[in-house]
Biopython code that builds the backbone (N, CA, C, O; Angstrom):
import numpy as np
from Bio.PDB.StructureBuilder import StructureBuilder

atoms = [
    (1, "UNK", "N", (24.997, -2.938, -0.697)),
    (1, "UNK", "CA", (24.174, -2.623, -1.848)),
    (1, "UNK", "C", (22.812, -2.160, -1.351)),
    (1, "UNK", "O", (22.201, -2.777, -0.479)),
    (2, "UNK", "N", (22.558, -1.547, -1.675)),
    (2, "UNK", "CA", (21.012, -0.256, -1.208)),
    (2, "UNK", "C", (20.004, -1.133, -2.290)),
    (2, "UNK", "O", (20.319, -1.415, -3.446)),
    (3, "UNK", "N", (18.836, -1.456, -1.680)),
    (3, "UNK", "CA", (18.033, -1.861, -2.263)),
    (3, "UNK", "C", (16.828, -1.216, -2.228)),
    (3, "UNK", "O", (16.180, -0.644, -1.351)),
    (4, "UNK", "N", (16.618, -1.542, -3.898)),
    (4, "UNK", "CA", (15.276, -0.713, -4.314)),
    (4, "UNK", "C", (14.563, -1.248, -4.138)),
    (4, "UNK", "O", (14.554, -2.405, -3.716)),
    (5, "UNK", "N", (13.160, -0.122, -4.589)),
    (5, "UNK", "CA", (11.553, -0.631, -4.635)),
    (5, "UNK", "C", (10.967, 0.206, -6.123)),
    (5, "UNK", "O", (10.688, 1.398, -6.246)),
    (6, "UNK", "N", (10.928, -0.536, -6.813)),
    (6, "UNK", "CA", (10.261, 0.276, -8.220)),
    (6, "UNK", "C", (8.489, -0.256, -8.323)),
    (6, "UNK", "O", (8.275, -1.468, -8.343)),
    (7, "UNK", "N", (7.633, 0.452, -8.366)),
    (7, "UNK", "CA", (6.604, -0.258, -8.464)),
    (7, "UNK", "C", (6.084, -0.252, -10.167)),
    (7, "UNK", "O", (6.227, 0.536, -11.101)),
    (8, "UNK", "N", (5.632, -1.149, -10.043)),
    (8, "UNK", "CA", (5.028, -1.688, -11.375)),
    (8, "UNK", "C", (3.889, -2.502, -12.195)),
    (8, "UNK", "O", (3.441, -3.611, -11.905)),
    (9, "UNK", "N", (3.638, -1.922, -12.964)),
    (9, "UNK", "CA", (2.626, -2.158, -13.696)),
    (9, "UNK", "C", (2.521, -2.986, -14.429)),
    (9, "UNK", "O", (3.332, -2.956, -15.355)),
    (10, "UNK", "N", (1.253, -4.419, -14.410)),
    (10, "UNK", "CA", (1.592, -5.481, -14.702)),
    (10, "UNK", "C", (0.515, -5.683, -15.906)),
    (10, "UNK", "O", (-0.595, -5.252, -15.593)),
    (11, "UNK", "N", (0.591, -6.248, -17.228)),
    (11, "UNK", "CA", (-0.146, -6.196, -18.072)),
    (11, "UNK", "C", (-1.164, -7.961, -17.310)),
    (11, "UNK", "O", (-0.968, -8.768, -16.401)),
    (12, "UNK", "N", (-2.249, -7.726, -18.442)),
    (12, "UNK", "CA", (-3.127, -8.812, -18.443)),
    (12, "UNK", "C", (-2.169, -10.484, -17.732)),
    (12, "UNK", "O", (-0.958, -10.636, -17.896)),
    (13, "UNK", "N", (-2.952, -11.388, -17.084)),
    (13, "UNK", "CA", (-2.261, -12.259, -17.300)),
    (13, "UNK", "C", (-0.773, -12.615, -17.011)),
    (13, "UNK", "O", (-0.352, -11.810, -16.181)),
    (14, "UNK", "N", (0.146, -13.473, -17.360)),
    (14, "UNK", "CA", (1.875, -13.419, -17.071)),
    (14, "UNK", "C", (2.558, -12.064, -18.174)),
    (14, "UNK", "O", (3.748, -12.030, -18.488)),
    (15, "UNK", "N", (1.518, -11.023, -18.640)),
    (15, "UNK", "CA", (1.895, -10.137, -19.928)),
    (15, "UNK", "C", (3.264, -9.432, -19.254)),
    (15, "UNK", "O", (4.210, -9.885, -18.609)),
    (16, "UNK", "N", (2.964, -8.358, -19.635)),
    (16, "UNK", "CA", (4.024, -7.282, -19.590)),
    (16, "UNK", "C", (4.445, -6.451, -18.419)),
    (16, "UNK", "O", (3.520, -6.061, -17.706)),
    (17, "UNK", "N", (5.155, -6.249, -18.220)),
    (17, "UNK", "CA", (5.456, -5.903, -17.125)),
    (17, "UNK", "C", (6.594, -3.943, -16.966)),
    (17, "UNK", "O", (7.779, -3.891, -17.297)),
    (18, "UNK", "N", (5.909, -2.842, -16.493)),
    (18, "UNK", "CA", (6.758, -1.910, -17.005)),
    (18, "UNK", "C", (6.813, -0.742, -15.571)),
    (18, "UNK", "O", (6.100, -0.437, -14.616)),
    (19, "UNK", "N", (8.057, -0.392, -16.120)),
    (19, "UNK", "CA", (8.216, 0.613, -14.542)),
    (19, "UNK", "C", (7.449, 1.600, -14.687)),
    (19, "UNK", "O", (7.375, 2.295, -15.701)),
    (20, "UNK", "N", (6.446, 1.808, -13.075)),
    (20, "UNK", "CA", (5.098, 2.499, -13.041)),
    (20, "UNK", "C", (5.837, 4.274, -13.822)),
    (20, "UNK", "O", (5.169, 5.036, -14.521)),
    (21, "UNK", "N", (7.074, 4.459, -13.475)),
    (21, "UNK", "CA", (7.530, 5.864, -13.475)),
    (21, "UNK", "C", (7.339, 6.044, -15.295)),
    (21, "UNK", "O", (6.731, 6.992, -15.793)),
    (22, "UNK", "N", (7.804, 5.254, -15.871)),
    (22, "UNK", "CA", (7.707, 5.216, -17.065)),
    (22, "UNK", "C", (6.486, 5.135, -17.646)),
    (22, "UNK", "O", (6.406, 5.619, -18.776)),
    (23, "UNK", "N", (5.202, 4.497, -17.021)),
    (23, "UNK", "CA", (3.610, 4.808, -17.407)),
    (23, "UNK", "C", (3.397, 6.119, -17.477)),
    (23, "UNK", "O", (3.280, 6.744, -18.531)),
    (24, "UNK", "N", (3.319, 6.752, -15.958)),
    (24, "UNK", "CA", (3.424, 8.301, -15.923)),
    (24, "UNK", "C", (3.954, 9.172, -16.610)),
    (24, "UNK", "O", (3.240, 10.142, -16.864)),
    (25, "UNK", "N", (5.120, 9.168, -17.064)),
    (25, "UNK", "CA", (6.058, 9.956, -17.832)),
    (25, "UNK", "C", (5.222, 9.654, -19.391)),
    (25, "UNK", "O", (4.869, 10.556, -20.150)),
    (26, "UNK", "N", (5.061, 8.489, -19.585)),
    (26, "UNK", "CA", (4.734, 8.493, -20.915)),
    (26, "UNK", "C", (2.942, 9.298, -20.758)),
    (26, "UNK", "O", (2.633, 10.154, -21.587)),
    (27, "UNK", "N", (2.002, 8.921, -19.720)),
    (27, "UNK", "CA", (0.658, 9.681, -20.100)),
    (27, "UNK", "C", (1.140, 11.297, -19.796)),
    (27, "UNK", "O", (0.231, 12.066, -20.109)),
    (28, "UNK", "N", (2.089, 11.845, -19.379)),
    (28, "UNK", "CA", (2.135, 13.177, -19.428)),
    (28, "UNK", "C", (2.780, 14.009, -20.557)),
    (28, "UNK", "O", (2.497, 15.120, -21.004)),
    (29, "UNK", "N", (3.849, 13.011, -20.909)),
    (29, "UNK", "CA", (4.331, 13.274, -22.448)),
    (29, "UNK", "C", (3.169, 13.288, -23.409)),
    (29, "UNK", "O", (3.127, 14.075, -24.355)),
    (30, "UNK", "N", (2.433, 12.597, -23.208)),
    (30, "UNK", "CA", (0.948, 12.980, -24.497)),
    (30, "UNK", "C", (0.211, 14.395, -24.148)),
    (30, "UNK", "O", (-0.216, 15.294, -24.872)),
    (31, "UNK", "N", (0.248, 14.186, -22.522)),
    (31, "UNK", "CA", (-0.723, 15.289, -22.263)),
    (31, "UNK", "C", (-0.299, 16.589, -23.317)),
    (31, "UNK", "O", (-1.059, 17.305, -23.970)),
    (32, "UNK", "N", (1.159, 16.618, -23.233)),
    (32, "UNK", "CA", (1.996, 17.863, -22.934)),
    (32, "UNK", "C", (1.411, 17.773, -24.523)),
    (32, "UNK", "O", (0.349, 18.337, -24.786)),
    (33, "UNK", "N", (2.075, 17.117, -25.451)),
    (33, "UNK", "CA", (2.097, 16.929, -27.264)),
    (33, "UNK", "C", (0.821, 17.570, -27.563)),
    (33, "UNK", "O", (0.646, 18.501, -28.350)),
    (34, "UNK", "N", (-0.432, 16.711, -26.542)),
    (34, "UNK", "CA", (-1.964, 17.166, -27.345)),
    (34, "UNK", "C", (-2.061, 18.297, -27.560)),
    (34, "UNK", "O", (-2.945, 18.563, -28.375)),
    (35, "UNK", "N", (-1.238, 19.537, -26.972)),
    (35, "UNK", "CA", (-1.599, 20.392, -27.000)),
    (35, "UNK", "C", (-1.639, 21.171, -28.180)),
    (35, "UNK", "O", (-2.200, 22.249, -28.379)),
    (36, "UNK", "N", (-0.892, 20.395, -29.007)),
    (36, "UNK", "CA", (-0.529, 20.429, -30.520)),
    (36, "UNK", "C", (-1.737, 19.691, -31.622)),
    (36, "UNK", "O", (-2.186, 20.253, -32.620)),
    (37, "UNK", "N", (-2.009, 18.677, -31.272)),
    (37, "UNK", "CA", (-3.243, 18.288, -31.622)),
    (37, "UNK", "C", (-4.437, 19.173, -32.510)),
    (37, "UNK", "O", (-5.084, 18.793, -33.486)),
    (38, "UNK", "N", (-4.473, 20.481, -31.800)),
    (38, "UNK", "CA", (-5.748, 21.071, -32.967)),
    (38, "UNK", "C", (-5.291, 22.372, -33.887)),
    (38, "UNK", "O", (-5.938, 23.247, -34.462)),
    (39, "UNK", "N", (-3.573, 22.032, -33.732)),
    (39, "UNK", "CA", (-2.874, 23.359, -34.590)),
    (39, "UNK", "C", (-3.296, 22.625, -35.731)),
    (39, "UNK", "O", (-3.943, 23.337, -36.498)),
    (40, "UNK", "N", (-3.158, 21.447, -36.116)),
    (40, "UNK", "CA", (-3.180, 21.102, -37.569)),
    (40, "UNK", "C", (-4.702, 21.543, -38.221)),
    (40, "UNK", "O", (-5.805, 21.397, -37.695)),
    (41, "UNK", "N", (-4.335, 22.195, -39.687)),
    (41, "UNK", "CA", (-5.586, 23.407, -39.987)),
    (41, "UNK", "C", (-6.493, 21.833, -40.825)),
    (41, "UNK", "O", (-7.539, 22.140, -41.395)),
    (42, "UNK", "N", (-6.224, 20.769, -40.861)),
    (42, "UNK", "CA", (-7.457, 19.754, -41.282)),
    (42, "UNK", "C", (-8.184, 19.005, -40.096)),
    (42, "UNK", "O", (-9.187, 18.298, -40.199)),
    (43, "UNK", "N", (-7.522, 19.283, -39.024)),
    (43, "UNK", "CA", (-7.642, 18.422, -37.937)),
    (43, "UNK", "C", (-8.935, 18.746, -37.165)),
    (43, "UNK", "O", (-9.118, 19.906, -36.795)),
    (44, "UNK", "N", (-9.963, 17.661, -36.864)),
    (44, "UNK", "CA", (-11.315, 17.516, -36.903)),
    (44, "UNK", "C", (-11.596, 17.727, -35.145)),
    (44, "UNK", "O", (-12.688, 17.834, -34.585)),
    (45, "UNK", "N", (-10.421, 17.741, -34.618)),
    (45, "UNK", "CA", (-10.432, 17.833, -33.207)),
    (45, "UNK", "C", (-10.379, 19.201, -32.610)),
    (45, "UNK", "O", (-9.637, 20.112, -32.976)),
    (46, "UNK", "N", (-11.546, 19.239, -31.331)),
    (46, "UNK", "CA", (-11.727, 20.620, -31.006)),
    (46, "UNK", "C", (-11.308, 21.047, -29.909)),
    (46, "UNK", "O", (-11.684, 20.285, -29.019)),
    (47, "UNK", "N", (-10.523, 22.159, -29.398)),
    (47, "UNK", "CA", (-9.673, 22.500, -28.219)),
    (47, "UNK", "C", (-10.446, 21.827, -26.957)),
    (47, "UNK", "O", (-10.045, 20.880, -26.281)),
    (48, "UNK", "N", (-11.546, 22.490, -26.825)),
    (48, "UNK", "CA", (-12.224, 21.565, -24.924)),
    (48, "UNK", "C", (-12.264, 20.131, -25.089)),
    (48, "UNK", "O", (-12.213, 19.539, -24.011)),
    (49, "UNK", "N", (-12.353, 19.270, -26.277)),
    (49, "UNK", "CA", (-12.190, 18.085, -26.095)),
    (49, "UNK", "C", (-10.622, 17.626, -26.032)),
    (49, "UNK", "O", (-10.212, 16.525, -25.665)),
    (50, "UNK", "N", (-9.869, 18.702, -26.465)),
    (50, "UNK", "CA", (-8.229, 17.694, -26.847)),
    (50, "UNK", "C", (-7.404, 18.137, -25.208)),
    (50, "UNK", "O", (-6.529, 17.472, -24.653)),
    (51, "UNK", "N", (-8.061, 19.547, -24.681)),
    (51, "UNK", "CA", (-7.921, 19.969, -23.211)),
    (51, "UNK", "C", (-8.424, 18.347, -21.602)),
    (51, "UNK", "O", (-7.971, 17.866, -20.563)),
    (52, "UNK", "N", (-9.802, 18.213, -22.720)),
    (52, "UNK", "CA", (-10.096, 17.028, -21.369)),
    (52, "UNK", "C", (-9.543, 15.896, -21.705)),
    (52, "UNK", "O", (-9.521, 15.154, -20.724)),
    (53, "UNK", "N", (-8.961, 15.285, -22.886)),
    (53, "UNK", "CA", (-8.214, 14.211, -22.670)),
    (53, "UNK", "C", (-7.093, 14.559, -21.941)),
    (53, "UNK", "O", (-6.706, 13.848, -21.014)),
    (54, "UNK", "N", (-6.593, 15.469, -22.228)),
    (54, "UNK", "CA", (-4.953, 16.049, -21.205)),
    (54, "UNK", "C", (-4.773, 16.011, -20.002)),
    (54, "UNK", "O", (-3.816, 15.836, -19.249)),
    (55, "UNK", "N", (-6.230, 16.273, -19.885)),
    (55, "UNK", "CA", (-6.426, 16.315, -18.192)),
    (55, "UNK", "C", (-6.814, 15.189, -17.717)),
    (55, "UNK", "O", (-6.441, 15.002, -16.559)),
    (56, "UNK", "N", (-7.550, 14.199, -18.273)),
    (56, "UNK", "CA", (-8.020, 12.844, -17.810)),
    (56, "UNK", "C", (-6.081, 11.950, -17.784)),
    (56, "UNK", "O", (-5.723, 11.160, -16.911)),
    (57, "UNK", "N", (-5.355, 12.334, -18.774)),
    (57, "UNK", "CA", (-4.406, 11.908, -18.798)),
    (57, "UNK", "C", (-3.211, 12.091, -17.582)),
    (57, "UNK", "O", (-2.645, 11.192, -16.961)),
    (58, "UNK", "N", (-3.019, 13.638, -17.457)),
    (58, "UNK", "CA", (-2.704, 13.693, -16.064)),
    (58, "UNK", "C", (-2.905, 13.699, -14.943)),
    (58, "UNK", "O", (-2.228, 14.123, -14.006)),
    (59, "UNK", "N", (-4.767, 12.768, -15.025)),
    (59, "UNK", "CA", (-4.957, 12.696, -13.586)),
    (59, "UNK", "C", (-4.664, 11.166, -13.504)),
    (59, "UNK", "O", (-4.409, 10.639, -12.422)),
    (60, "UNK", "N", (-4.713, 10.343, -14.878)),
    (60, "UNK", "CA", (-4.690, 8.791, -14.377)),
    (60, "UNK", "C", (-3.137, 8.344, -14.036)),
    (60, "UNK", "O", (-2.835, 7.179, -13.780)),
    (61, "UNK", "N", (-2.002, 9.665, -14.078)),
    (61, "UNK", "CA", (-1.010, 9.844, -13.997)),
    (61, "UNK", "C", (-0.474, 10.175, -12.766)),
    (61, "UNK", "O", (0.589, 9.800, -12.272)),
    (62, "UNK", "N", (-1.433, 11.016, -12.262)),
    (62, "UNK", "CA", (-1.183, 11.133, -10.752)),
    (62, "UNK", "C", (-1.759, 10.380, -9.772)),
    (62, "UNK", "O", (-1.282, 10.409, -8.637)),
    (63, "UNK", "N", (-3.299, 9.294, -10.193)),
    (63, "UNK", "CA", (-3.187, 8.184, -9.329)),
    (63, "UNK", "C", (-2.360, 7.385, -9.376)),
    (63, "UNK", "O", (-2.232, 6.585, -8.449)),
    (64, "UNK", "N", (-1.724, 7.365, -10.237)),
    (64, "UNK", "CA", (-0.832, 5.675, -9.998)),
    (64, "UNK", "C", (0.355, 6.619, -9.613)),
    (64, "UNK", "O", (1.195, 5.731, -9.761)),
    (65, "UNK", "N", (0.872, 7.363, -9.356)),
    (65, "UNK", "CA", (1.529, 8.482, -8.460)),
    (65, "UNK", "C", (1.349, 8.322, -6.810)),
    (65, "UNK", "O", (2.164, 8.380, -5.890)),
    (66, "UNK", "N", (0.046, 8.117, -6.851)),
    (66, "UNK", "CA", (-0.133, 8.289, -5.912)),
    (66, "UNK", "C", (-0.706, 6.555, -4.684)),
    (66, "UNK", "O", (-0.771, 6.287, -3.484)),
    (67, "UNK", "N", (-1.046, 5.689, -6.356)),
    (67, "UNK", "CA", (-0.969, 4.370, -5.951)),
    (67, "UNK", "C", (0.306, 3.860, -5.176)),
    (67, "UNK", "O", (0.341, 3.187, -4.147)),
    (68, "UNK", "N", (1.432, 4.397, -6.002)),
    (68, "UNK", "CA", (3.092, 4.014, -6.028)),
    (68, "UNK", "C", (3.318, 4.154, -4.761)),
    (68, "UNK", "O", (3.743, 3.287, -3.997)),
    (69, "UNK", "N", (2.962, 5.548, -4.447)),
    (69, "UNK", "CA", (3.466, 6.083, -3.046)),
    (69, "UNK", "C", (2.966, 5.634, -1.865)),
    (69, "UNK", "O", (3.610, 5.655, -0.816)),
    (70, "UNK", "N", (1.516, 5.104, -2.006)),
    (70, "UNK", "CA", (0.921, 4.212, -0.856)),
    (70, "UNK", "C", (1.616, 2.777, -0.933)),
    (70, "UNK", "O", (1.699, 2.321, 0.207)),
    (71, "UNK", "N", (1.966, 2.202, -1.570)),
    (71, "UNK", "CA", (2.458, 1.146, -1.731)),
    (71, "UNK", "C", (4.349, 1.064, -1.108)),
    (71, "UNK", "O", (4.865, 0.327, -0.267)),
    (72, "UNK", "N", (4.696, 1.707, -1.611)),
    (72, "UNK", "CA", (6.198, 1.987, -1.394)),
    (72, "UNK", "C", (6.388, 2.372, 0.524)),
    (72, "UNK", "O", (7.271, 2.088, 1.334)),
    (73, "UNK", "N", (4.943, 3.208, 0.647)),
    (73, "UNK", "CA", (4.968, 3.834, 1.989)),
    (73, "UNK", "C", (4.601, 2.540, 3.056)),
    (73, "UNK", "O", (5.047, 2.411, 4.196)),
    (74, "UNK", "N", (3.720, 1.685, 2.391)),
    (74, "UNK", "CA", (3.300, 0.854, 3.153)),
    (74, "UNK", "C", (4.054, -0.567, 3.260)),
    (74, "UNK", "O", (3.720, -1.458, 4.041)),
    (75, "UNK", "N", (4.929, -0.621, 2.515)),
    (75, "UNK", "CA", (5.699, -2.046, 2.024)),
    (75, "UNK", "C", (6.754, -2.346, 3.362)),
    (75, "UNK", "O", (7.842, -1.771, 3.409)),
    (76, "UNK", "N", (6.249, -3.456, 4.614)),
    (76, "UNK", "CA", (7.321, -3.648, 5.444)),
    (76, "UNK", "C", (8.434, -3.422, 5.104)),
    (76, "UNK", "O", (8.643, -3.597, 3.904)),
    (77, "UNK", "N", (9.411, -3.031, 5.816)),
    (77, "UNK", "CA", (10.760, -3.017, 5.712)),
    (77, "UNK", "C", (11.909, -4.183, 5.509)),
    (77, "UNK", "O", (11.504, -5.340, 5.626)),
    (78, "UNK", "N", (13.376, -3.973, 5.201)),
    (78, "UNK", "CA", (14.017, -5.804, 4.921)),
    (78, "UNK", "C", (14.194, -5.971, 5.817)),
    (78, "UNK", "O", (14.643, -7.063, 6.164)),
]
sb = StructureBuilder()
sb.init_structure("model")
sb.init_model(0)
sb.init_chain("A")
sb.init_seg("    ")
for serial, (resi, resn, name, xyz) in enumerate(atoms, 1):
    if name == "N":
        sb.init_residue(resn, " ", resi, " ")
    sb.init_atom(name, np.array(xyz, "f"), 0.0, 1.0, " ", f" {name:<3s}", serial, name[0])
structure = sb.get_structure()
């Protein structure tokens, strides 16, 4: 049996606990949606601001990308 390494993201405390891949996936799935964000013709939100959340989103997406990978890289062997 091949054994994994999933890294993960641990809420406050004994909280929650969720696979890091699934954090990522979910802040880039917004990124991608916001982009929809200022089609709506009542919607109070303005393109360079709904652009820099997207981007703050896929960068806190690619540190823990890149957290994962130092971690996984650095984790002794069995």
């Amino acid at each position: 049996m091949e054994r994994l390494n999933v890294p993960l993201i641990r809420g406050m405390g004994e909280g929650l606990v969720i696979p890091a891949e699934q954090v990522t996936a979910l802040l880039r799935g917004l990124a991608d949606q916001s982009r929809h964000w200022t089609d709506v013709t009542e919607s109070e939100l303005d393109t360079p601001t709904v652009t820099a959340v997207a981007s703050v989103l896929r960068n806190i997406a690619d540190q823990i990308d890149v957290e994962c990978i130092d971690f996984v890289s650095t984790e002794p062997p069995p």
